[in-house]
C-alpha positions as CSV (number, residue, x, y, z in Angstrom):
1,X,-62.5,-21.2,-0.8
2,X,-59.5,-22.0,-3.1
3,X,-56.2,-19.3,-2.4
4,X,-54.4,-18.3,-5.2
5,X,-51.0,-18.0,-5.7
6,X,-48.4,-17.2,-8.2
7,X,-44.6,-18.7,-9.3
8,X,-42.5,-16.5,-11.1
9,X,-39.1,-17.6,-12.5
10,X,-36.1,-17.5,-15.2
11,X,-34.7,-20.6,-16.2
12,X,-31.9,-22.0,-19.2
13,X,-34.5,-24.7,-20.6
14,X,-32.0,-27.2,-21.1
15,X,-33.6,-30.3,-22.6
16,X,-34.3,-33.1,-20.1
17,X,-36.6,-36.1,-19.8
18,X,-35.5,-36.2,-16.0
19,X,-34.8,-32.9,-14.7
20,X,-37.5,-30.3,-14.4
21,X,-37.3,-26.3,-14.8
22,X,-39.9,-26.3,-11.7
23,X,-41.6,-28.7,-10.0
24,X,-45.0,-27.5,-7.4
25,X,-45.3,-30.6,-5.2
26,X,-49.1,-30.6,-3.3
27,X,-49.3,-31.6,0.6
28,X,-51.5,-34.0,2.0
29,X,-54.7,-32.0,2.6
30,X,-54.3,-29.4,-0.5
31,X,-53.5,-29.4,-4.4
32,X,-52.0,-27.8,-6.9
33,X,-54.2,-26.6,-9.6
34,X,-52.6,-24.5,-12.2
35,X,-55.1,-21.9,-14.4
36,X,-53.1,-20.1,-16.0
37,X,-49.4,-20.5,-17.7
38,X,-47.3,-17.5,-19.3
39,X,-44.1,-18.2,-20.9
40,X,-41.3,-16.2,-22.9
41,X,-37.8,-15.4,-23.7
42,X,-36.0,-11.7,-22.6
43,X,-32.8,-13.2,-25.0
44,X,-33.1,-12.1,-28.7
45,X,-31.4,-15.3,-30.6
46,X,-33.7,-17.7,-32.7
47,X,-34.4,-21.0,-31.6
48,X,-37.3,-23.8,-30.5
49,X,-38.3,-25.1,-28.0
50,X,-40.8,-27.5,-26.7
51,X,-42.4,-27.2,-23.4
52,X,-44.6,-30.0,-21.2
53,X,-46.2,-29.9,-17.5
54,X,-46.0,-33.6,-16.3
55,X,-47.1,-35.1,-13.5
56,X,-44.1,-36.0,-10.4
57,X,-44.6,-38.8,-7.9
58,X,-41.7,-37.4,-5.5
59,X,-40.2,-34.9,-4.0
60,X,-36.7,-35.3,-4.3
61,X,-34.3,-33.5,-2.5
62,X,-34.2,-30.2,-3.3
63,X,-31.1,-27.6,-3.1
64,X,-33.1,-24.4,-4.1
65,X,-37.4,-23.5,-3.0
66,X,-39.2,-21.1,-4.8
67,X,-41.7,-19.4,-2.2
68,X,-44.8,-18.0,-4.1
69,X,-46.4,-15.2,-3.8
70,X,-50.6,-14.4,-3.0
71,X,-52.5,-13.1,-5.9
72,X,-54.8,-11.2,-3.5
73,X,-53.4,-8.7,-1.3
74,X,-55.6,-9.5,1.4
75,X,-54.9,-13.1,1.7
76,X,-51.9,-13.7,4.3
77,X,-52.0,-17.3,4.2
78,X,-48.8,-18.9,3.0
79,X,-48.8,-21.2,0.2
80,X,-49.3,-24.7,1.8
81,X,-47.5,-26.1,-1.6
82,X,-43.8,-26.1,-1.9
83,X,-42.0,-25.0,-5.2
84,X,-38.6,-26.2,-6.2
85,X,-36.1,-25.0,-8.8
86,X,-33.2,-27.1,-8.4
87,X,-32.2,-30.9,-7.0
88,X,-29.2,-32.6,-5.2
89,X,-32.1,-35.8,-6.2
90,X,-34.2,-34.9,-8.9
91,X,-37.8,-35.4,-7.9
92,X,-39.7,-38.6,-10.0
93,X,-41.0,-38.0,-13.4
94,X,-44.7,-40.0,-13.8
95,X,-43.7,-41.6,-17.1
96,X,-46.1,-40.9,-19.8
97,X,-47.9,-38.3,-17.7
98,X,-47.8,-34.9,-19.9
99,X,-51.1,-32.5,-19.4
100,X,-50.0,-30.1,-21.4
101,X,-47.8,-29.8,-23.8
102,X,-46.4,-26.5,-26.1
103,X,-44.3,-25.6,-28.8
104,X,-42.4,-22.1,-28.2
105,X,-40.1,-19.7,-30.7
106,X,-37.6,-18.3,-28.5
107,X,-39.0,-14.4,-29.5
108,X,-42.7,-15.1,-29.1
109,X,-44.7,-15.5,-26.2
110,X,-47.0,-18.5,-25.2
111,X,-49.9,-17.8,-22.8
112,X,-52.2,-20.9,-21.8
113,X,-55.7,-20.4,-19.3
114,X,-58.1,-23.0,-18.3
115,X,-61.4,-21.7,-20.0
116,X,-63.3,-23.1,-16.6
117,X,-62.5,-24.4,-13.2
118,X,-63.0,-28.3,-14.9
119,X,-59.7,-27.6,-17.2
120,X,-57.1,-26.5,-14.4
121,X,-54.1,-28.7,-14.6
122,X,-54.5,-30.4,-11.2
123,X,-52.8,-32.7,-9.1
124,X,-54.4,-35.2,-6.4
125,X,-54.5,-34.2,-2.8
126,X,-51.7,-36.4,-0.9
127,X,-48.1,-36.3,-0.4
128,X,-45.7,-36.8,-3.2
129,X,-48.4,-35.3,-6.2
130,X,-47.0,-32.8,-7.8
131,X,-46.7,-31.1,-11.6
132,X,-43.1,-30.2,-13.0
133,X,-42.8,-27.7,-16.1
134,X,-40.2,-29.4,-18.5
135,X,-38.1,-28.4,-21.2
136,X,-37.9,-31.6,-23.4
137,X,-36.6,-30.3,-26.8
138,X,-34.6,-27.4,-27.4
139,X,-33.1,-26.4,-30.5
140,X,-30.2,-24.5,-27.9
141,X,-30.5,-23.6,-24.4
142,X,-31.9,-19.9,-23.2
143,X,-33.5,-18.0,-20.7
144,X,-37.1,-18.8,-20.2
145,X,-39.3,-16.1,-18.3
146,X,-42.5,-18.1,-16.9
147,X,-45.5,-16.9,-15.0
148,X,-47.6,-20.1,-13.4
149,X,-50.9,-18.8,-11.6
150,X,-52.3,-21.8,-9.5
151,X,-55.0,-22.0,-6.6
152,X,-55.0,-24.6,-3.7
């Protein structure tokens, strides 16, 4: 039975075709598959942006781990996927890879849900798979408040 799991976060969305805002890296017996994506701005400025989950194909070394949190209350199994927020080696960008892609106005709100279980944004099972939520045009940089609901 899949466990789910949820990864809040505020980040600047600084425009990057290498550097993620997040990236969920799966382990060798589990992955990531994301069901539901909520995204926003708590600044009041105008500007655009354009969003994208893409695939990753490593790691990287990370200098800052998100640790998400169970949906259910009952469920006291940690998360068996790892979630990180910033690099001292930015993890590897699958060229070409985007599953999703969004365009944002900084004061509305974007909210994206996989109709059925055969549209989650998934990764493979096996070390170094992994999705990364990237900011790739931005008309200038602001907080963005994200909400990505995932089961493993």
């Amino acid at each position: 039975m899949a466990v789910s799991f949820s990864v809040n976060l505020n980040q600047t969305n600084t425009a990057s075709a290498t550097v993620p805002m997040v990236n969920g890296m799966a382990t060798a017996t589990n992955q990531i598959a994301i069901y539901e994506i909520n995204a926003g701005s708590d600044a009041s400025a105008d500007n655009a942006v354009k969003y994208a989950i893409m695939r990753t194909s490593a790691r990287g070394t990370q200098a800052t781990t998100y640790t998400p949190n169970s949906v259910d209350q009952n469920i006291t199994q940690a998360a068996l996927s790892t979630w990180d927020l910033t690099w001292n080696i930015n993890p590897t960008i699958t060229a070409s890879s985007q599953v999703l892609q969004w365009a944002q106005h900084q004061r509305g709100t974007y909210r994206w849900v996989a109709y059925d279980y055969t549209k989650m944004l998934r990764t493979q099972a096996g070390t170094g798979k992994g999705l990364a939520l990237m900011s790739v045009v931005v008309s200038s940089a602001f907080n963005g408040v994200f909400s990505l609901e995932y089961d493993e």
